[in-house]
C-alpha positions as CSV (number, residue, x, y, z in Angstrom):
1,X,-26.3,30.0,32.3
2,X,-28.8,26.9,31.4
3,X,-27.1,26.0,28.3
4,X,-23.5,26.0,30.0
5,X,-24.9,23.3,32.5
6,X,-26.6,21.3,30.0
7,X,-24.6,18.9,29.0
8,X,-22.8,18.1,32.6
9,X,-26.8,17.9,33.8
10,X,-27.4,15.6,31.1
11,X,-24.7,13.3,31.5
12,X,-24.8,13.4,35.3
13,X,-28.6,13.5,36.1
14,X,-29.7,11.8,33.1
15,X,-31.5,13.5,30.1
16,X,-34.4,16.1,30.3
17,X,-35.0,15.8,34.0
18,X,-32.3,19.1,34.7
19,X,-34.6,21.2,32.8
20,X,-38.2,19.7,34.1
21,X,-36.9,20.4,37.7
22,X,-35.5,23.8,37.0
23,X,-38.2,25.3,35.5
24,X,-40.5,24.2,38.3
25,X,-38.1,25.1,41.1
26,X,-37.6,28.7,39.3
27,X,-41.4,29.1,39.8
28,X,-41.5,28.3,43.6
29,X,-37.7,29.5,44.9
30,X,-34.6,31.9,44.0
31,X,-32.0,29.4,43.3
32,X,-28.7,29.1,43.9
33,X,-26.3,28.1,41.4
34,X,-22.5,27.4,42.2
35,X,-20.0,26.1,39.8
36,X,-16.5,24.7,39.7
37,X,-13.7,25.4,37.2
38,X,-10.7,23.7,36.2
39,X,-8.5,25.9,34.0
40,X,-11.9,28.1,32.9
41,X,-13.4,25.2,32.0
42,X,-16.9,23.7,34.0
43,X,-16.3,20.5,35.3
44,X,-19.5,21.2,37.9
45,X,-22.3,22.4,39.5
46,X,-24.5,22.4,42.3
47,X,-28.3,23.7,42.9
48,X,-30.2,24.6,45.7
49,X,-32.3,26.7,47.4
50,X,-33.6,27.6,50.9
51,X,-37.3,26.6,52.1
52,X,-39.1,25.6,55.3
53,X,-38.4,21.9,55.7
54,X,-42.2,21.2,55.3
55,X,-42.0,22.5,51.9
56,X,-38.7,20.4,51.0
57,X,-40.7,17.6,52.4
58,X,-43.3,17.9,50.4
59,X,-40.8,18.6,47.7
60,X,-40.3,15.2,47.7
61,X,-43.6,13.5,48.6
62,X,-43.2,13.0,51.9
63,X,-45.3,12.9,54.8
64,X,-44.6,15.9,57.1
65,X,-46.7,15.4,59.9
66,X,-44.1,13.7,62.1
67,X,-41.8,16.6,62.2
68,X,-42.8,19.1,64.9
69,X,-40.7,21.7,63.9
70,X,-41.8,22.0,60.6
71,X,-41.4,25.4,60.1
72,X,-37.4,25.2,60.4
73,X,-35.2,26.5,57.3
74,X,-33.4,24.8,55.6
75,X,-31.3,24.6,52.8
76,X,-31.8,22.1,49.9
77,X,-29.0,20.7,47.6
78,X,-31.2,19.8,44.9
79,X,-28.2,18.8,42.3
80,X,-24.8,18.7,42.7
81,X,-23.1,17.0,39.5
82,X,-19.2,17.0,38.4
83,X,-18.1,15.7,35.1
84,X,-17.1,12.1,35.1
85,X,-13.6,12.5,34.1
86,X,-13.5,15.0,37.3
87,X,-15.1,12.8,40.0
88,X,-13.2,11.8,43.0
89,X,-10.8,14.7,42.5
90,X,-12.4,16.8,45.1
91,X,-14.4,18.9,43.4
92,X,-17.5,17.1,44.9
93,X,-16.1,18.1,48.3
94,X,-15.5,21.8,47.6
95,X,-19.0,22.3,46.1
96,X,-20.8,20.8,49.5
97,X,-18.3,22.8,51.8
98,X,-19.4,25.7,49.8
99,X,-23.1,24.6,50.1
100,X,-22.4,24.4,53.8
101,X,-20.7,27.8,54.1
102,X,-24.0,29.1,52.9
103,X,-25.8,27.5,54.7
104,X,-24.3,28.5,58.1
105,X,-24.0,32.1,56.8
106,X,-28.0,32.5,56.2
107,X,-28.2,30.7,59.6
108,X,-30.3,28.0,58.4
109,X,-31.2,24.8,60.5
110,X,-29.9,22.0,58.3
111,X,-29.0,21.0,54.7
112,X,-31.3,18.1,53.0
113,X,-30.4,16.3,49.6
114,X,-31.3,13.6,47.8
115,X,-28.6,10.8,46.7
116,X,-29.6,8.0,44.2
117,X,-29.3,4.2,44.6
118,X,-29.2,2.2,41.5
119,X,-27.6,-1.4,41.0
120,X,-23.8,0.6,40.7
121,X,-24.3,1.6,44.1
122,X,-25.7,5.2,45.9
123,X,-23.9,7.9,44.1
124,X,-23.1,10.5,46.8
125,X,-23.0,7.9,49.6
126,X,-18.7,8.4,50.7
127,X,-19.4,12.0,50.1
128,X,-22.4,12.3,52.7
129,X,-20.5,9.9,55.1
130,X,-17.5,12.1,54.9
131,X,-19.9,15.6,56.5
132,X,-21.7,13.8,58.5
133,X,-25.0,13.3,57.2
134,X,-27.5,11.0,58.1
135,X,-30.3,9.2,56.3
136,X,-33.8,9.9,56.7
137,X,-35.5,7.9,54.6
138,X,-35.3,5.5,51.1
139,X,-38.0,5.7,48.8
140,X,-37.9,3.0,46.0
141,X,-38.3,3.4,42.6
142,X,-38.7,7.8,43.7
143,X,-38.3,8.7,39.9
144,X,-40.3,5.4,38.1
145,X,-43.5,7.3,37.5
146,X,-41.8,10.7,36.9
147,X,-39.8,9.6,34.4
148,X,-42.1,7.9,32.5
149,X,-44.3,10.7,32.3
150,X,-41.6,13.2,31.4
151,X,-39.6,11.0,29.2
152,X,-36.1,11.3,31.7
153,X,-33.4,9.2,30.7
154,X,-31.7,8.0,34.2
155,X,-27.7,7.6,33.3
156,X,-27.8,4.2,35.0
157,X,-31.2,2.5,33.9
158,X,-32.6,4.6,31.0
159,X,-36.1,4.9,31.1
160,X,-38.1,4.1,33.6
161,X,-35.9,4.8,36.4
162,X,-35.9,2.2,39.2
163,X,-33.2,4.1,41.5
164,X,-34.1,4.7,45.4
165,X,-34.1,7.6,46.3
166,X,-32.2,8.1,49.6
167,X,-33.1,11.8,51.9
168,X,-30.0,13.0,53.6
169,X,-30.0,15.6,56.1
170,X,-26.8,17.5,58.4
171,X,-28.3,19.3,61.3
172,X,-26.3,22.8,61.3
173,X,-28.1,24.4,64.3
174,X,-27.5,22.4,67.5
């Protein structure tokens, strides 16, 4: 399946950081791949898998002490990418209400993701205000160091990245 999601990874997340986060997440979690067609071909993808929101937290480098419910389930969207000649179509919208579907069906607590800020704006921002999501946190310059180290080439500022990173998260258990 990796080599079908290459190049969408690659042109959407920027090069090498797809299979650096893979192979780390396929260490620690069973991931969940979905795709979207159009006429049999890939225009898309999304990846995530479920954890304990301490360890999707962490996951990101963040300080978990101030949630006391640490423990809670959760599903992370950890990519979700469409094809740039796709965007805007809906396609975006059909891979988060099936991320959402799942979600609700494993009777998790909530759904966290991480959207990107760069000087052409936050990439997932209308999609995020469209479910109802809410921001947790920014952390600037999220990927500066990592990509550096790892060589990833961000689509929007090369290498080093200097996007924000901004945490969403959409209670589902109220």
């Amino acid at each position: 399946m990796l080599p079908v999601l290459l190049p969408i990874a690659c042109q959407g997340l920027g090069e090498g950081y797809f299979v650096s986060q893979l192979k780390h997440l396929k260490e620690h979690y069973t991931l969940d791949i979905n795709c979207v067609f159009k006429a049999d071909k890939l225009i898309g993808f999304s990846l995530a898998y479920q954890c304990t929101i301490e360890g999707a937290l962490c996951d990101y480098g963040l300080n978990v002490s101030s949630y006391a419910e640490w423990d809670r389930q959760v599903y992370v969207l950890k990519s979700m990418v469409i094809e740039e000649s796709y965007q805007r179509r809906g396609y975006g919208t059909e891979l988060m209400k099936s991320a959402l579907n799942k979600a609700k069906a494993n009777q998790l607590d909530a759904i966290i993701l991480v959207g990107w800020k760069s000087v052409k704006g936050t990439n997932i921002e209308h999609l995020m205000d469209d479910f109802g999501f809410e921001v947790i946190c920014e952390i600037q310059d999220f990927w500066h160091a990592e990509s550096i180290i790892n060589q990833y080439q961000c689509p929007v500022c090369g290498n080093p990245c200097n996007c924000t990173a901004i945490i969403y998260s959409k209670e589902l258990k109220m």
